[in-house]
Structure formats: structure tokens, C-alpha cells
C-alpha positions, 0 to 999 in steps of 0.5 A, spaced: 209 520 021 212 527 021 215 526 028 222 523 027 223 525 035 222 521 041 214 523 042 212 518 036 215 512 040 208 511 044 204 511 037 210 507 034 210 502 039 203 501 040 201 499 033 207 494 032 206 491 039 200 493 042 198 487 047 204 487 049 205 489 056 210 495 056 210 497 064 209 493 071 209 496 077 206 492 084 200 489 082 199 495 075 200 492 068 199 497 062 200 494 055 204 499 050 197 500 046 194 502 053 200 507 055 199 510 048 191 512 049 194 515 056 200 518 054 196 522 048 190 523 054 195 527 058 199 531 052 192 533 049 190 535 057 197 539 058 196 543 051 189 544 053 192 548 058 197 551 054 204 548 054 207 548 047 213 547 043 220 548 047 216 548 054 219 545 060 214 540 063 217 537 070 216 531 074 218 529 081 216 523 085 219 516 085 219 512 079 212 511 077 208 509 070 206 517 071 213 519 069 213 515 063 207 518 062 209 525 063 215 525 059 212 521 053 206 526 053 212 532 054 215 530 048 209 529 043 207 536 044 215 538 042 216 540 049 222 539 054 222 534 059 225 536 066 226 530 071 227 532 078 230 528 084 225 528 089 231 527 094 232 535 094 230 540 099 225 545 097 229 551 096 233 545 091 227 544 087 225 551 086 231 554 083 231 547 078 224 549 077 225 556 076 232 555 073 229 551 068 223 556 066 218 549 067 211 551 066 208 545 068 210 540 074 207 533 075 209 531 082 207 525 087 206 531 093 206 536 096 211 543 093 211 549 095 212 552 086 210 558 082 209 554 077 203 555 073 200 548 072 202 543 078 198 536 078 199 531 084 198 524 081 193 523 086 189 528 082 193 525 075 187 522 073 182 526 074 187 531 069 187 525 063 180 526 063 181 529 057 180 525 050 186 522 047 188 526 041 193 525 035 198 529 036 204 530 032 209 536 034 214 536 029 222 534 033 228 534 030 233 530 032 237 536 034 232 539 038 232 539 046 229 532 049 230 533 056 234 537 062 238 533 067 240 537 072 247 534 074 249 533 082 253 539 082 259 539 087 260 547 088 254 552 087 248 551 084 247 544 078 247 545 071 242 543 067 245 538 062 241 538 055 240 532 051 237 533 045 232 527 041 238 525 037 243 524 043 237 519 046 237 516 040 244 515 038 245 512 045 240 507 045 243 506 039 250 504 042 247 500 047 243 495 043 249 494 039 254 493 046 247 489 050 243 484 046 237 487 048 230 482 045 223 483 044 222 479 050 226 483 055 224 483 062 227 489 065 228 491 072 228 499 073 230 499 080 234 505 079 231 512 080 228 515 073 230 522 074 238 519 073 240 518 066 242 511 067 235 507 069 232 512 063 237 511 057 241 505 058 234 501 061 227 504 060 228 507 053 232 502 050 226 496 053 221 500 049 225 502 043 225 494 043 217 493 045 220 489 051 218 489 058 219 494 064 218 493 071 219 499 074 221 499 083 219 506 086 226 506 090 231 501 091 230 496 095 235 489 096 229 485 098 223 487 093 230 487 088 230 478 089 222 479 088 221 482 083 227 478 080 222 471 082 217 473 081 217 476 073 224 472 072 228 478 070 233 479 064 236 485 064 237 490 070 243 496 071 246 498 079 251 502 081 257 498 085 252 499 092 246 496 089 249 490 087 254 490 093 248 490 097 245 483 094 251 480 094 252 481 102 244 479 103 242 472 107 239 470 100 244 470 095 246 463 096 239 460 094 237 466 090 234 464 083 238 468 078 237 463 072 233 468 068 238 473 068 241 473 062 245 480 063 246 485 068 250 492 067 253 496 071 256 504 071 257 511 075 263 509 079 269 504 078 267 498 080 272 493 085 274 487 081 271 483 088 264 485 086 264 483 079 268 476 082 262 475 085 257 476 080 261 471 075 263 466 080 254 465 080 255 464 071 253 472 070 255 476 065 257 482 070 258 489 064 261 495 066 260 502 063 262 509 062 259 515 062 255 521 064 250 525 064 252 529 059 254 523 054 247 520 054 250 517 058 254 511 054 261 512 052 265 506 053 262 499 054 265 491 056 260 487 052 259 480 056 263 476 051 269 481 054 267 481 061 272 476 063 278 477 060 278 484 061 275 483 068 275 491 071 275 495 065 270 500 062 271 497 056 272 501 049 268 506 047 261 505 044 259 504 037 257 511 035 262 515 039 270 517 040 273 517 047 281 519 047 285 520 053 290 526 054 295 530 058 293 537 060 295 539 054 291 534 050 297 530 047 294 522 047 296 518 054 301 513 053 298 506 054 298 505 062 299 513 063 292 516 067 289 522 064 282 525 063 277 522 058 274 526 052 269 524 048 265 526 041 259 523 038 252 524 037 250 523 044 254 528 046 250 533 050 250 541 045 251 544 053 247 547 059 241 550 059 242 558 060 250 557 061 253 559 055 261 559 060 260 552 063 258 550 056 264 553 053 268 550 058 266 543 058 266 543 050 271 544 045 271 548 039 272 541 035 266 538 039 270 534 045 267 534 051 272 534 058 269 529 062 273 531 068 274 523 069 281 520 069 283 513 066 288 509 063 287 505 057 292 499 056 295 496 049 288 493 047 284 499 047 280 498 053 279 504 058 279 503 067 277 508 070 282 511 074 277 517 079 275 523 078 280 528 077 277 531 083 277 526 088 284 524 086 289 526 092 297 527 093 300 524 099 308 526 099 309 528 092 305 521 089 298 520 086 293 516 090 287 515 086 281 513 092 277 507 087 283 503 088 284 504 095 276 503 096 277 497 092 283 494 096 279 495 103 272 492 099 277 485 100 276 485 107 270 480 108 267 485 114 266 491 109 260 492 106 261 499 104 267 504 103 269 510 101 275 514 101 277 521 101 284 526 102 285 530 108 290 536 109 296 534 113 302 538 115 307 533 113 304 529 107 300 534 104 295 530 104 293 523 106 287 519 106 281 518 109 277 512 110 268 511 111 267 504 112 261 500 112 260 493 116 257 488 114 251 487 119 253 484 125 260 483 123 266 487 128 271 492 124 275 497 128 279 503 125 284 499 126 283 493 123 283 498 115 290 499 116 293 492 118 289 489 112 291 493 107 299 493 110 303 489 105 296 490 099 298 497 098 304 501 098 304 505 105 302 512 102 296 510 100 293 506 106 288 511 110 292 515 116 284 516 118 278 509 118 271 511 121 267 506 121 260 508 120 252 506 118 252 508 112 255 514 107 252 520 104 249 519 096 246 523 091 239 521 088 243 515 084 245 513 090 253 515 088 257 517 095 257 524 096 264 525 098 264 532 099 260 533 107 266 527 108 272 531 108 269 538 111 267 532 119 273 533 123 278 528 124 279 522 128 284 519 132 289 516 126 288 510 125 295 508 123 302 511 126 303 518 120 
């Protein structure tokens, strides 16, 4: 085959493993040799109707089979993949289409685009009526595979390339850190749209013609099924996802016997959390990276996973990550600073953004994350926060993923997220949004009394809402910006 990028996987894959069961969803099964005659059915369609090399095809709807469908049939004809979040508003799918140029769209409902080819998968189908056809556009690996549009946290979000080599190369290092097998049977509960499910789940399941049970949305509940009923190996979540199935009724007597691995990233994650997945003897795995690293930059493989319980281990196989100052002298051990990384599965920049790219890209090739870490003695990385997200309360550094942490401990919290205010005095000080558990009694001031004599008093929140539930993106991250902009409430501790 002449296609050395990510199109030829379908065709690969079907001939080495062809009755093997690529994709479950609901009561559907596709073997890889059934996806392979879809896939070519649907690039032959779109290529009658005229998307070419370098086109930007798009997807919007929840996770589906259509989407790998859509993404694999993109990447045949040398096309590029644009995933969308169908959680945006209208007026947000149309600048990312527009901003993207995407000629094409697939999608689960009604939009309102100027798109000039756009297939609802209720008529999908119809559209693969046409005959499979052997395609084979040339790919390098340095061409454009895929634009991930970042959550953006001012102005409009930026389209993150990623190129097939990036994609490649992280799959890569995540078989070298996770000993993925043949017989993989992996849960994509996440959204596809978000780089994690995509690259650190599905591609590295297919590379190695194992098993994917795609969920269309996340769901604590469906979540124990599936692990029931298909007797799951592998998932990834973020903290919130996982949280979720610990504090569920069914945790005590949920069979997890099959699950020999479960990996975790997007945020730091409390080290009560991942206490409680190894008490139940499971390999709990923290990751990091970002959209624009593919996105695997460090990793703790389960072998480390309880002597370094916390960390976000050390950079991946195929990768460099250094933390500095802001003058990029290296961090002393212990001393937080900004995580940079380089490598091949690090992104070449942001589509139609030659300022953001020259911003976040260093003439020699390091990428500034924006993240903040330290790294200790043995070279392991903790994730401190985001350089953004960190506050300072009367001349001190308060970082919120240790105070969320710190209240994660409190039995009758079930989510939390932190964030600085203005004040007068302080400058700044914190304020807490927290979840209880169902049915469980929390008041503001319970947050500050639990935390007296945990923490030092200048990094207890001033201010505790107790709330139903917190703001997310489409990865189910906490949007903290609308947290800050709510007015205050009655201080829930003395100033």
C-alpha cells in the first residue's frame, strides 16, 4: 500500500483480523472487515461528490460507529477530519465550520450550515449506497490528519492540527506505557470529538485489532452494564467520571474482575479518588497532556501506580517534557513551573493562526503547555494547575487542585471546584462550588471547618456554594470561567 497514513488502517486491519469484532454500540456489532466495506463505501461517496486531498470533512453527534466511519473514509481520500462537540450553540458550530473551510459535514441533527455537502445519519445509509471502492490518497506523516478545536477560555477556540505522524506517534507511546492486547475490550465512554477517547482509547484498540464498545454519552449506570455485560478491560475518564462510579450504591458489589487497566488524565486528579480504585486491586493510571501533544506527554504505568500514587508520571517514550521558570532555566526538584514539551506528537499549530502558533511553539520546537508542575527527585511530574487557574491570597501561590483535593476528602462531597475572587485585603481569595452526595447534608460552613488545621488558613476558601452540579466542557472538564463572573455569597469563614 502506498498510504503510510492513518486511511490505510481500515484496509490493514481488515485483512490481518477480518472477523473480529471491531466496534459494539447497543445491540450493533461490525467486524473490522464489515467497517473496512462501509468505510470505503462512504469515502467513494464522498469523493463522488467531490471532497479531495486536504478538504476539511466534519462530524457532529455523539459518539456513534458513523464517526469512525466519517473519519476513517476522511482520511482515505487525504482529507482532513474536523471533530465537532455537539454541546455547542449554533452560532459556535458555525464559526468552527466556517473557520475550518469544512466542505463537508456529517451529522446526528438538524444544523443550520452553508456547508455544501451535509448527510444526517438518518439518511447516512442511503448516502453509502455507493460501491466500495480501493482508495488510496497518498498521506505522509507530516500531512494534516485531524483539527481539534480547543475549548478556547477567551474569544473564539483555536484549531489544533494534528498531523498523521502526531496520531501515530502517540499511539505509539501509549502502547509502550499500557499493555494493550489483541483481546482488548475497550470502554469509549468518553466523547470521541475529545482528543483523549479518540487517540488514547479507540486508535490504539484498532492499531492493535481489539474490541471497542462505544457509549453515545456518559452515563454512571450504562458505564456498570457495559462493564457487565462485555466484561471490559481498558477504559479512560476524567476524575469526574470515575467519582461518579465510586460514589454509586453499586460500587461495593459491582463486578470489576475483567478490568485489568483504567487511565485517567484532563485534570489532577485527588489522591482519595485513586485510593479508591486500588483498594478494589485496580490499576488506577494518570496521564498527561493536551490536545496539542496528541495528547500524551507523561505517563505512570501501573507498575509505578502505587509507589508514586499522585503522579502524572514521567514523560512518555517518544517525547521531551522539561519544566522552567519563566525564563526557561529548569525548575529545581519540588519548585513549580510550566511544563514544555517536544516530540513527534506534538502539534505543527493552529489552523489559519500563524500568532497563536508562534506564541505557543518555540523556535526549537518546545510547545508551552500553560500548565504548571513539579517534578521530584525520581523525575516524576504532578500536576500543579493551570497557570491560569492558580491565585494569589496575600502574597502566597494557592493552587486550586490541592485545595479541591483537600475538600474531595470530606465524605459528603461529591464534586468540587475552586477558583480565586478579588478582595480587597487579600487580593485575592478562594472560592469553592461543591457537590454533595446524594441525600448527604453539607453547608458552607461545614467546607471550612473540615479543612481548618488540613491546610494553611490562606488556602481554606473565604467563599463555599453548595451547588447541584458544575459547569463542563464537552470532555466533561469544569468550566471555571462563568464560576468566577456569579456574585458573591455570604463568606463562609471569618476574612
Amino acid at each position: 500500500m502506498r498510504n503510510a497514513g492513518l486511511g490505510s488502517w481500515p484496509a490493514r486491519r481488515a485483512a490481518m483480523s477480518p472477523g473480529v469484532t471491531a466496534l459494539i454500540f447497543g445491540e450493533r456489532r461490525t467486524t473490522y472487515a464489515e467497517l473496512y466495506e462501509r468505510t470505503s463505501r462512504l469515502a467513494a461517496a464522498l469523493r463522488a461528490a467531490g471532497v479531495g486531498p486536504g478538504d476539511r470533512v466534519a462530524y457532529l453527534g455523539p459518539n456513534h460507529p458513523s464517526f469512525v466511519e466519517t473519519m476513517f473514509a476522511t482520511w482515505m481520500l487525504g482529507a482532513i477530519f474536523v471533530p465537532l462537540n455537539f454541546r455547542l450553540t449554533p452560532p459556535e458550530v458555525d464559526y468552527q465550520l466556517r473557520h475550518s473551510g469544512a466542505v463537508a459535514l456529517i451529522s446526528a441533527g438538524e444544523v443550520q450550515t452553508e456547508v455544501g455537502l451535509h448527510v444526517r445519519l438518518a439518511d447516512l445509509e442511503g448516502f453509502l449506497a455507493s460501491e466500495p471502492a480501493e482508495i488510496e490518497e497518498p498521506a505522509g506523516l507530516d500531512d494534516v490528519a485531524c483539527i481539534l478545536y480547543t475549548s478556547g477560555t477567551t474569544g473564539h477556540p483555536k484549531g489544533a492540527m494534528l498531523t498523521h505522524g502526531n496520531i501515530i506517534w502517540n499511539c505509539y507511546n501509549l502502547l509502550v506505557c499500557v499493555d494493550v492486547a489483541s483481546d482488548e475490550i475497550t470502554l469509549v465512554s468518553a466523547p470521541l470529538f475529545h482528543v483523549a477517547a479518540l487517540n488514547q482509547c479507540l486508535l490504539p484498540t484498532f492499531l492493535k485489532g481489539g474490541t471497542s464498545v462505544i457509549m453515545p454519552g456518559w452515563d454512571v449506570d450504562g458505564c456498570f452494564d457495559a462493564i457487565a455485560e462485555h466484561r471490559i478491560t481498558w477504559m479512560f475518564g476524567v476524575s469526574q467520571m470515575f467519582a461518579g462510579l465510586s460514589r454509586s450504591p453499586r460500587w461495593p458489589d459491582a463486578d470489576l474482575t475483567s478490568v485489568r487497566s483504567l487511565m485517567t488524565g484532563g485534570a489532577p486528579v485527588p489522591e482519595a479518588l485513586i485510593r479508591a480504585y486500588q483498594e478494589r486491586g485496580l490499576a488506577f493510571c494518570q496521564g498527561y497532556g493536551m490536545t496539542e501533544t496528541a495528547p500524551g506527554a507523561t505517563f505512570l504505568e501501573a507498575r509505578e501506580s502505587r509507589a508514586h500514587i499522585g503522579s502524572a508520571g514521567l514523560p512518555v517514550f517518544f517525547a521531551e517534557v522539561r519544566v522552567t521558570r519563566p525564563d526557561l532555566t529548569p525548575v529545581d526538584p519540588g519548585e513549580p513551573g510550566e511544563v514544555l514539551v517536544r516530540g513527534p506528537n506534538v502539534t505543527p499549530g493552529y489552523w489559519n493562526d500563524p500568532a497563536a502558533t508562534a506564541a505557543a511553539l518555540t523556535d526549537d520546537g518546545w510547545f508551552h503547555s500553560g500548565d504548571l508542575a513539579v517534578v521530584d527527585e525520581a523525575g516524576h511530574h504532578r500536576i500543579v494547575d493551570r497557570t491560569k487557574d492558580m491565585y494569589i491570597s496575600g502574597g502566597e501561590n494557592v493552587y486550586p487542585a490541592e485545595v479541591e483535593a483537600a475538600v474531595f476528602e470530606h465524605p459528603a462531597v461529591a464534586e468540587v471546584a475552586v477558583v480565586g475572587v478579588p478582595d480587597e485585603k487579600w487580593g485575592e481569595v478562594g472560592r469553592a462550588f461543591v457537590v454533595p452526595v446524594s441525600g448527604a447534608s453539607l453547608t458552607p460552613a461545614d467546607v471550612p471547618e473540615f479543612l481548618s488545621g488540613r491546610l494553611a488558613r490562606y488556602k481554606i476558601p473565604v467563599y463555599v456554594d453548595v451547588v447541584d452540579d458544575l459547569p463542563r466542557t464537552g470532555s466533561n472538564k469544569v468550566r471555571k470561567g462563568p464560576l468566577r463572573d456569579l456574585p458573591l455569597p455570604t463568606p463562609a469563614r471569618p476574612l
